[in-house]
N, C-alpha and C positions, 0 to 999 in steps of 0.2 A: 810810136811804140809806147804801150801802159809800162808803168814805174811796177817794177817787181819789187816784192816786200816781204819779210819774214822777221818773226820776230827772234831774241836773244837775251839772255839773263848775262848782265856782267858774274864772274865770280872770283873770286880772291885769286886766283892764277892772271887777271887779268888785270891787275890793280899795283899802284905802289905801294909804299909803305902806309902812307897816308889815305889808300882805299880808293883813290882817283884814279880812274882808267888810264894806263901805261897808253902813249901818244903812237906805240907802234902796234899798240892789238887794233885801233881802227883799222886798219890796212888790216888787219886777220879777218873784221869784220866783213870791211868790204868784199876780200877773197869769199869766205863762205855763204855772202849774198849772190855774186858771179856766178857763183856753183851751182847754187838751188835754183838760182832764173836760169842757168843750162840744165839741170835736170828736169827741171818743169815745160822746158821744150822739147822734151825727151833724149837729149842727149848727157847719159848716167854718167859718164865718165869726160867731164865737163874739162882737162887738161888736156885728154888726149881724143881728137875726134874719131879716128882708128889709131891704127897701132905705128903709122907715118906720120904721125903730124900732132902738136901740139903747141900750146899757147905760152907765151912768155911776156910779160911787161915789160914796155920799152919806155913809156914815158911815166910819169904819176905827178897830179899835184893835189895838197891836200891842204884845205884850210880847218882849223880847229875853232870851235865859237865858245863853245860850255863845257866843262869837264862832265863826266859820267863817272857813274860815284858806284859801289860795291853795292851788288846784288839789286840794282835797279832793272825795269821788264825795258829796254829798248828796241824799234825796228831798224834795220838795216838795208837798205833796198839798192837798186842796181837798174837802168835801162840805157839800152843802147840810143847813142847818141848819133852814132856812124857810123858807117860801114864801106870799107874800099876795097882792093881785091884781096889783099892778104891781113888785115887788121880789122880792129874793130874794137870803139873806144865805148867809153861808159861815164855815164853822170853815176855818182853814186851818194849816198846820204845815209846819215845814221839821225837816229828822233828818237827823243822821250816825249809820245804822247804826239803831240803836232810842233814840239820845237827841234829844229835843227839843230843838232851840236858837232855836228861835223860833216861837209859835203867834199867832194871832191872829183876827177876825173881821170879814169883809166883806161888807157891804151894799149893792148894786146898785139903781136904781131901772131900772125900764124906763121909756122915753121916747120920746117924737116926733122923729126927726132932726132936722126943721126948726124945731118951736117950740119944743124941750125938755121939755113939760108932759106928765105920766103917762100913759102907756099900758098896758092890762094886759096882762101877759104872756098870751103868742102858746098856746093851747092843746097846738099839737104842744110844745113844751117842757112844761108843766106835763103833759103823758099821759107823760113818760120819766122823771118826777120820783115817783120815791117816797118821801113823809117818812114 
């Protein structure tokens, strides 16, 4: 599976005092790379595949290498690593330019809206999915 990619402006909401990226907007990041690589599959509503079933993170680890500094142009990207009957995990990365400054991997469970308990993933997802 190709590494999906989008790019992102840090901006002062995302920073500390000192103008370095807050260590939990990665993870925002990440989120709205997941998103955009689900809408670009064609699924616009990237949490919820219909109106039964949606995505929740069960696992995350994240290593940090470089800070990201205020109002820098960085990409953010996301591909699927795996895929098993009700989850599906992701290598994910942030870069300024071709440096890594933060990668990490996240794992999805698909679920029941209402009871929370596993559901397999939706087939039209898995038919756009090539590991």
């Amino acid at each position: 599976m190709m590494e999906f990619k989008m790019p992102l402006r840090v901006y002062m909401e995302d920073t500390d005092a000192g103008g370095i990226v807050f260590y939990v907007n990665y993870l925002k990041f990440f989120e709205r790379a997941r998103t955009e690589y689900m809408r670009a599959l064609g699924f616009h509503k990237a949490a919820f595949i219909d109106e039964s079933l949606m995505f929740v993170v069960t696992e995350l680890t994240t290593k940090y290498l470089r800070p990201a500094m205020l109002d820098e142009q960085l990409i953010a990207s996301a591909k699927v690593i795996a895929a098993a009957k009700a989850s599906l995990s992701f290598e994910q990365k942030i870069y300024r330019g071709d440096e890594v400054l933060c990668h990490g991997q996240v794992k999805l469970a698909c679920v029941d809206k209402l009871t929370l308990k596993p559901k397999r993933l939706p087939e039209a997802l898995l038919s756009v999915l090539t590991l």
